[in-house]
PDB file of N, CA, C and O in Angstrom:
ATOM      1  N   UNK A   1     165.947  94.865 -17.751  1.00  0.00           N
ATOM      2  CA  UNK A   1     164.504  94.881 -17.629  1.00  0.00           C
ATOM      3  C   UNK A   1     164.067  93.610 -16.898  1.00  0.00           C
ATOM      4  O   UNK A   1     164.636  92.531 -17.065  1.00  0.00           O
ATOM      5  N   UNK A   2     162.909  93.813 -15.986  1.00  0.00           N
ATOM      6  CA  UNK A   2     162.580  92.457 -15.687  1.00  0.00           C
ATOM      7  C   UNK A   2     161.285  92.276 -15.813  1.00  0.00           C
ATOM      8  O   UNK A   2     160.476  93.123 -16.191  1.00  0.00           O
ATOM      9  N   UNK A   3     161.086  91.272 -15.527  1.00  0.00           N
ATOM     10  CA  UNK A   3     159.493  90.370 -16.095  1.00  0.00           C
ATOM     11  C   UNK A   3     158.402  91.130 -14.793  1.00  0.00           C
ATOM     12  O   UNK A   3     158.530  90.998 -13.575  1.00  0.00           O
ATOM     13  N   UNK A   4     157.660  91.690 -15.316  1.00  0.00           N
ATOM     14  CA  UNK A   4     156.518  92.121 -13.978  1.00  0.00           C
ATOM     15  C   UNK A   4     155.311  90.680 -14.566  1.00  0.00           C
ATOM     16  O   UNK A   4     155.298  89.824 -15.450  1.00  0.00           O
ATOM     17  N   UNK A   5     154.410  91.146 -13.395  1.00  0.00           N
ATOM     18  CA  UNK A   5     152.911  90.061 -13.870  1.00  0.00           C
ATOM     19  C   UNK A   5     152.511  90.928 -14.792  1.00  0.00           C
ATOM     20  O   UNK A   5     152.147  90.244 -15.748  1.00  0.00           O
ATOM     21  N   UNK A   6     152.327  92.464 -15.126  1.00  0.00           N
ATOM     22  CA  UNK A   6     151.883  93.135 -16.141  1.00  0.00           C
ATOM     23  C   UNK A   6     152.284  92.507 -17.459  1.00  0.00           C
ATOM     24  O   UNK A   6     151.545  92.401 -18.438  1.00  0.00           O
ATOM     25  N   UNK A   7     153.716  92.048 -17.357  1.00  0.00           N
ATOM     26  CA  UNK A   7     154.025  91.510 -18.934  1.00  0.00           C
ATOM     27  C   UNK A   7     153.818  90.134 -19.050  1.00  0.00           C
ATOM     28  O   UNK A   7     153.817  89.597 -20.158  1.00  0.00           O
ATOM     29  N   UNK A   8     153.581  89.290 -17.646  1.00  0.00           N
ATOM     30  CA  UNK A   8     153.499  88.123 -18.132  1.00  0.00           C
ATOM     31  C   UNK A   8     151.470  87.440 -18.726  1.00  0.00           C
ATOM     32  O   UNK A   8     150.926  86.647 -19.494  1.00  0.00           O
ATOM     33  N   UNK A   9     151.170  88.402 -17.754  1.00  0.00           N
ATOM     34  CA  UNK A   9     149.534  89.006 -18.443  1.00  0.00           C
ATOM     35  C   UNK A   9     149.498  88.975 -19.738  1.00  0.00           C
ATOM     36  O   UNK A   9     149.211  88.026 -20.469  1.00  0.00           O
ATOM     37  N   UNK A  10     149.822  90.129 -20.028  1.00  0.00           N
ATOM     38  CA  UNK A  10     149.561  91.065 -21.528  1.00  0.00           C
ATOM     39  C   UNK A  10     150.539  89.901 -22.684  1.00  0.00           C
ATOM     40  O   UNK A  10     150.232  89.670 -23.854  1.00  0.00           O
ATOM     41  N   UNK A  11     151.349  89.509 -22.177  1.00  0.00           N
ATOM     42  CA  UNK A  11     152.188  88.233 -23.044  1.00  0.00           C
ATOM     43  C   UNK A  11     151.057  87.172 -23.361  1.00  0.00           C
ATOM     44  O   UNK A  11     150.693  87.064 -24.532  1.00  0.00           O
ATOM     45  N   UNK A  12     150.545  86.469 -22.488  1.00  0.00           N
ATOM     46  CA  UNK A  12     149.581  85.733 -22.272  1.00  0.00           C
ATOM     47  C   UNK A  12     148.353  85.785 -23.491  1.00  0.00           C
ATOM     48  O   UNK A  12     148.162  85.116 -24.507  1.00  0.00           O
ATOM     49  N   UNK A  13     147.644  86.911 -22.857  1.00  0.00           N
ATOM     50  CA  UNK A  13     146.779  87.403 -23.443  1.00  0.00           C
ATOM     51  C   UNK A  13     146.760  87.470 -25.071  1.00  0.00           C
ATOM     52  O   UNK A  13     146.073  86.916 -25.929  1.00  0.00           O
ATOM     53  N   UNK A  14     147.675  88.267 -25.092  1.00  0.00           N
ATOM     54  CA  UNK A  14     148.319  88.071 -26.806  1.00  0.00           C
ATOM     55  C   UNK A  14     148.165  86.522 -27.612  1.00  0.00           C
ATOM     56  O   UNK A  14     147.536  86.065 -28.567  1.00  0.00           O
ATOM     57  N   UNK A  15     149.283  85.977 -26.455  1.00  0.00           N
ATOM     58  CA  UNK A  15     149.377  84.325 -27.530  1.00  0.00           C
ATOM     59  C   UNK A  15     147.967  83.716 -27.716  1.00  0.00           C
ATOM     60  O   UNK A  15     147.555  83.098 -28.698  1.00  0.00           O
ATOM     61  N   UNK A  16     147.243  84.050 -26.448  1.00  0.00           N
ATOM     62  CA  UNK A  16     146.041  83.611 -26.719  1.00  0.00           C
ATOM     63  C   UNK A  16     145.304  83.470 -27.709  1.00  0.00           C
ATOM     64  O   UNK A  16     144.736  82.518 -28.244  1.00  0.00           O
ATOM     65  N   UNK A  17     145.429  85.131 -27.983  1.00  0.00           N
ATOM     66  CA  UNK A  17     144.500  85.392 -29.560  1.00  0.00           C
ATOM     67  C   UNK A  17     144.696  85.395 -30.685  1.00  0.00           C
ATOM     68  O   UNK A  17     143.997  85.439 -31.697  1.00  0.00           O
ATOM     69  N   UNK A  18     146.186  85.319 -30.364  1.00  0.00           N
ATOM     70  CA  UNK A  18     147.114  85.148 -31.529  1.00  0.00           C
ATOM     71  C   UNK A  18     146.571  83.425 -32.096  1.00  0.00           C
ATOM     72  O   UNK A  18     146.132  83.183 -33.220  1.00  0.00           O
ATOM     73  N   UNK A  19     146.757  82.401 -30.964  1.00  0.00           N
ATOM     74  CA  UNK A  19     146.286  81.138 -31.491  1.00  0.00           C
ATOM     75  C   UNK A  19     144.817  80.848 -31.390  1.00  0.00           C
ATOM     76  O   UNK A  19     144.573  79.643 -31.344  1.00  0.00           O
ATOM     77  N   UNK A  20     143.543  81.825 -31.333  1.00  0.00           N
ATOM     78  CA  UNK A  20     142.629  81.802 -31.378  1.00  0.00           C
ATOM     79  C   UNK A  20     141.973  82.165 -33.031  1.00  0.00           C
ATOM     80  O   UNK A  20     141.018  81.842 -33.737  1.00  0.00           O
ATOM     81  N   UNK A  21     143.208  83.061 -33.077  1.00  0.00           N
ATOM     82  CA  UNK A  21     143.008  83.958 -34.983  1.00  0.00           C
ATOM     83  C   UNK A  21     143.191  82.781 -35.701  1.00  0.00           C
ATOM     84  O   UNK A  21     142.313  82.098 -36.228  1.00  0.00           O
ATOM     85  N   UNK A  22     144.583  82.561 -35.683  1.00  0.00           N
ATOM     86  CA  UNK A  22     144.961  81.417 -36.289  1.00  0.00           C
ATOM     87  C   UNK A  22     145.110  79.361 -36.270  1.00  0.00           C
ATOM     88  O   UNK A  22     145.757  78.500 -36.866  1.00  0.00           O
ATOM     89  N   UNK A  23     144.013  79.438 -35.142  1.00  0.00           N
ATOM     90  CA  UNK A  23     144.069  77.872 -34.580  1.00  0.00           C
ATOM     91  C   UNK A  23     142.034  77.579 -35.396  1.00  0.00           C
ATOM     92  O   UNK A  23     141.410  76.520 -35.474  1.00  0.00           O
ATOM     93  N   UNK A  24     141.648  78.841 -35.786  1.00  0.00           N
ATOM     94  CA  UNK A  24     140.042  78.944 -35.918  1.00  0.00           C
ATOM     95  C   UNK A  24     139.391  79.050 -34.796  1.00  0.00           C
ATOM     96  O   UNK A  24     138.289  78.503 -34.840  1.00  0.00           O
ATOM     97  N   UNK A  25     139.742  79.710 -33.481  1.00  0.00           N
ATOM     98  CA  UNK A  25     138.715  80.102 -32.518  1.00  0.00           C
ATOM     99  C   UNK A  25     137.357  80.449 -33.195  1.00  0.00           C
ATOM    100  O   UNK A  25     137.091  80.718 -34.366  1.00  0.00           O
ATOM    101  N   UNK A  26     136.741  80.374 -32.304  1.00  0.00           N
ATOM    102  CA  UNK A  26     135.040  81.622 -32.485  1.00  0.00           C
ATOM    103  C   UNK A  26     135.384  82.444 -32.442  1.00  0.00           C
ATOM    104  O   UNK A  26     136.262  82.687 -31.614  1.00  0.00           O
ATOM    105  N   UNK A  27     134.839  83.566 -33.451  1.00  0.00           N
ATOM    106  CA  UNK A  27     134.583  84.852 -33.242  1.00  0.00           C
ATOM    107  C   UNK A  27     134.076  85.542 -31.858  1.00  0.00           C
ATOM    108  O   UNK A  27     134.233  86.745 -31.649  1.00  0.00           O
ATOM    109  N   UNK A  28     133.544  84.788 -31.071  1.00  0.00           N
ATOM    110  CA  UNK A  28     133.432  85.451 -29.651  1.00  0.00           C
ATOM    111  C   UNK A  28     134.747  85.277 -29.098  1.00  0.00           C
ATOM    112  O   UNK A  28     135.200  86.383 -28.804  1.00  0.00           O
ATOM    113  N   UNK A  29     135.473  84.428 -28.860  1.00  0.00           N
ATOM    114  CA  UNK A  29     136.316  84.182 -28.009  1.00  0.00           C
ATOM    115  C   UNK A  29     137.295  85.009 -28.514  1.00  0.00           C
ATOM    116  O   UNK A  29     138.158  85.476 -27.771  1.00  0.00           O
ATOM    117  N   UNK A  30     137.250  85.285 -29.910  1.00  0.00           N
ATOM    118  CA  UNK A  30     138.419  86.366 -30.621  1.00  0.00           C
ATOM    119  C   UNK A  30     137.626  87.815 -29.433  1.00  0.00           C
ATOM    120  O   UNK A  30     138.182  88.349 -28.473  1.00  0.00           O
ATOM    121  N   UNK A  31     137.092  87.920 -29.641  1.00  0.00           N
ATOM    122  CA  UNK A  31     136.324  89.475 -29.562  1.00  0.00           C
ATOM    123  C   UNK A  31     136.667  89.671 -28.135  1.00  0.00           C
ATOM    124  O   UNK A  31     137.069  90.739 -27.673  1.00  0.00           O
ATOM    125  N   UNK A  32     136.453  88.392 -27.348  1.00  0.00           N
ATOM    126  CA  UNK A  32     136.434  88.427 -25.890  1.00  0.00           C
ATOM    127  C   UNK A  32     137.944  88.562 -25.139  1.00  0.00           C
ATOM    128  O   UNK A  32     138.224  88.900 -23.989  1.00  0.00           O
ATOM    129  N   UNK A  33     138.654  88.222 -26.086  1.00  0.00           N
ATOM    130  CA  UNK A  33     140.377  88.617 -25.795  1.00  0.00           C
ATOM    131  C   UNK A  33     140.970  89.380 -26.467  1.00  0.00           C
ATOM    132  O   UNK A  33     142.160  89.514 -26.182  1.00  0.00           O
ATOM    133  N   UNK A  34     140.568  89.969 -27.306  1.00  0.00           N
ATOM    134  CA  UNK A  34     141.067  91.370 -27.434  1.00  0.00           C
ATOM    135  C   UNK A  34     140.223  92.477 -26.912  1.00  0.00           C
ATOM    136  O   UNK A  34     140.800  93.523 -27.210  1.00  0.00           O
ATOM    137  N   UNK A  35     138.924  92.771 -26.156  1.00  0.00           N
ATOM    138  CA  UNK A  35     138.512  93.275 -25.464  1.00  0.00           C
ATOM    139  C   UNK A  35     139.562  93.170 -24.180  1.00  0.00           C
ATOM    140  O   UNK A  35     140.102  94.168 -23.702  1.00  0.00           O
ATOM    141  N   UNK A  36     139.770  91.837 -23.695  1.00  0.00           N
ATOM    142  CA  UNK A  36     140.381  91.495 -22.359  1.00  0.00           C
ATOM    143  C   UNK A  36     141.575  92.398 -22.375  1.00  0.00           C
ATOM    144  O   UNK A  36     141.862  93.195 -21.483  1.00  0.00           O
ATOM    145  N   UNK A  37     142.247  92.188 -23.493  1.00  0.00           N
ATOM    146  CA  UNK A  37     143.591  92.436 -23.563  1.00  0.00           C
ATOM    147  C   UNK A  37     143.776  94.319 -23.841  1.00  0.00           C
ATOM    148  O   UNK A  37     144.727  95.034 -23.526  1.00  0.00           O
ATOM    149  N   UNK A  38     142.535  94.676 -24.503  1.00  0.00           N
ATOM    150  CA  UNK A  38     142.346  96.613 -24.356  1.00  0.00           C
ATOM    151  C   UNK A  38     142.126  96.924 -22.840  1.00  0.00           C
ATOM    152  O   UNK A  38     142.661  97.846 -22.224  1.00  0.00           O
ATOM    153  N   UNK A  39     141.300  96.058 -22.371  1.00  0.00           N
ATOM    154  CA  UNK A  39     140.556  96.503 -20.981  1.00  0.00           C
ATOM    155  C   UNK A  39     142.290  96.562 -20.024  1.00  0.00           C
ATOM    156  O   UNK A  39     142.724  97.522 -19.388  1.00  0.00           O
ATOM    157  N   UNK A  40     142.896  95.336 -20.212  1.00  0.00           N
ATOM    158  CA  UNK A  40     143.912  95.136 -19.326  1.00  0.00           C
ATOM    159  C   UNK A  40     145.225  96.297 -19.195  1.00  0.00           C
ATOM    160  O   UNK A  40     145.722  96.979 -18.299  1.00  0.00           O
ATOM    161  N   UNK A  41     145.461  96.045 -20.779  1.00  0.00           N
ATOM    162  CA  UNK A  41     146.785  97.152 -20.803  1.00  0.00           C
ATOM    163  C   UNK A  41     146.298  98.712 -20.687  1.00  0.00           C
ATOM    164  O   UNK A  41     146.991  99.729 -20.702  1.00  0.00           O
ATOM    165  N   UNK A  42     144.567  98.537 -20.540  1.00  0.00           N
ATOM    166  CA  UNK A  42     144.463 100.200 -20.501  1.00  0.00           C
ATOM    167  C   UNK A  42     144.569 100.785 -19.152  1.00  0.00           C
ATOM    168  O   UNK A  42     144.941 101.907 -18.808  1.00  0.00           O
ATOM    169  N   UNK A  43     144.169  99.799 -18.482  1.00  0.00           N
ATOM    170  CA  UNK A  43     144.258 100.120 -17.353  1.00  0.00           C
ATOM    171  C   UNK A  43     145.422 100.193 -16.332  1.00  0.00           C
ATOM    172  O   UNK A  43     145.481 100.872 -15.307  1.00  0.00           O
ATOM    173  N   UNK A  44     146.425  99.250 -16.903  1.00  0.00           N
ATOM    174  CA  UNK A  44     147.888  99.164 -16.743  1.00  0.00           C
ATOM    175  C   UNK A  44     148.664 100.249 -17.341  1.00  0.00           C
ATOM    176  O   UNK A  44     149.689 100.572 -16.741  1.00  0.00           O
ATOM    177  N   UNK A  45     148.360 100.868 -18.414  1.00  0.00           N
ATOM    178  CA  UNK A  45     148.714 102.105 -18.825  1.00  0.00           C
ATOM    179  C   UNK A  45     148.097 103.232 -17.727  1.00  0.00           C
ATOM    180  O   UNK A  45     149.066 103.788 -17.211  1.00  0.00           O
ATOM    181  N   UNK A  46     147.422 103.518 -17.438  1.00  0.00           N
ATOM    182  CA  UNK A  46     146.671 104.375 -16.061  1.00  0.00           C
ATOM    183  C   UNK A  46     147.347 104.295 -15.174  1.00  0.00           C
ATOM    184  O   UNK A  46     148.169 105.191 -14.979  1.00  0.00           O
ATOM    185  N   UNK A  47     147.266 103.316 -14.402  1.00  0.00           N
ATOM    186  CA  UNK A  47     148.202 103.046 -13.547  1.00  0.00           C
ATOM    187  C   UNK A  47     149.390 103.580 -13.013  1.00  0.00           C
ATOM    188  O   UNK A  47     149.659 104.113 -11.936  1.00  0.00           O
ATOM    189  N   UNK A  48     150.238 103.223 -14.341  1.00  0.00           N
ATOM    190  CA  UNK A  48     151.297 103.237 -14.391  1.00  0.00           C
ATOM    191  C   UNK A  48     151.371 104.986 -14.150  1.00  0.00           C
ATOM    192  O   UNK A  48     151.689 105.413 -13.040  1.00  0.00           O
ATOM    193  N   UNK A  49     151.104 105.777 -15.098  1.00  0.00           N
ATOM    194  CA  UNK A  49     150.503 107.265 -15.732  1.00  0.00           C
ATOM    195  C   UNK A  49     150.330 107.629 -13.676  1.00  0.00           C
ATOM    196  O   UNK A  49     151.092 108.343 -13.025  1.00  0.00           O
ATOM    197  N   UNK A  50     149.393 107.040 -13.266  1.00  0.00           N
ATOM    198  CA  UNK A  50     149.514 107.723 -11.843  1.00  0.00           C
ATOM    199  C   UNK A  50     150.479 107.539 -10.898  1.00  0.00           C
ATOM    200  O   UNK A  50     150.629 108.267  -9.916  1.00  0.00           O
ATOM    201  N   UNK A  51     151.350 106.276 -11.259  1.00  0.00           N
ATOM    202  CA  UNK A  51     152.856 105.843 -10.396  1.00  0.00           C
ATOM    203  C   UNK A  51     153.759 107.207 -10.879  1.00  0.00           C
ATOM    204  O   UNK A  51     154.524 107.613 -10.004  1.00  0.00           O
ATOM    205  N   UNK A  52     153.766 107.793 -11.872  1.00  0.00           N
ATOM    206  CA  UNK A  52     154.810 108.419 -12.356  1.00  0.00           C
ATOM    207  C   UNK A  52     154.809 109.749 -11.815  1.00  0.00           C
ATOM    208  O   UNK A  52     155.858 110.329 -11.533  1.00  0.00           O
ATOM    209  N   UNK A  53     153.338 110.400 -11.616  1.00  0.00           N
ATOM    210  CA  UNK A  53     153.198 111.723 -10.704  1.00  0.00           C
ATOM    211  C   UNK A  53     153.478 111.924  -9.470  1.00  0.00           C
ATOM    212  O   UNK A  53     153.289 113.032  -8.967  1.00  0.00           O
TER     213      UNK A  53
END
């Protein structure tokens, strides 16, 4: 397997909120990266879904 920018994104994104949950971010900035991070992989899921046809 190799590293695309899709995973180094969605990796990203994650630790982010991961140390936003647990570092005491704001509640916006929580909300605003896991929005980021639905918006991103959903659309990377699509994507992908139309590479395959």
């Amino acid at each position: 397997m190799h590293v695309t920018t899709d995973m180094i994104v969605g990796t990203g994104l994650v630790m982010a909120l991961l140390a936003a949950i647990f570092c005491g971010g704001s509640t916006e900035l929580q909300t605003t990266l896991g929005s980021g991070l639905i918006g991103y992989l959903g659309r990377t899921a699509i994507e992908r879904k139309d590479d395959l046809r």
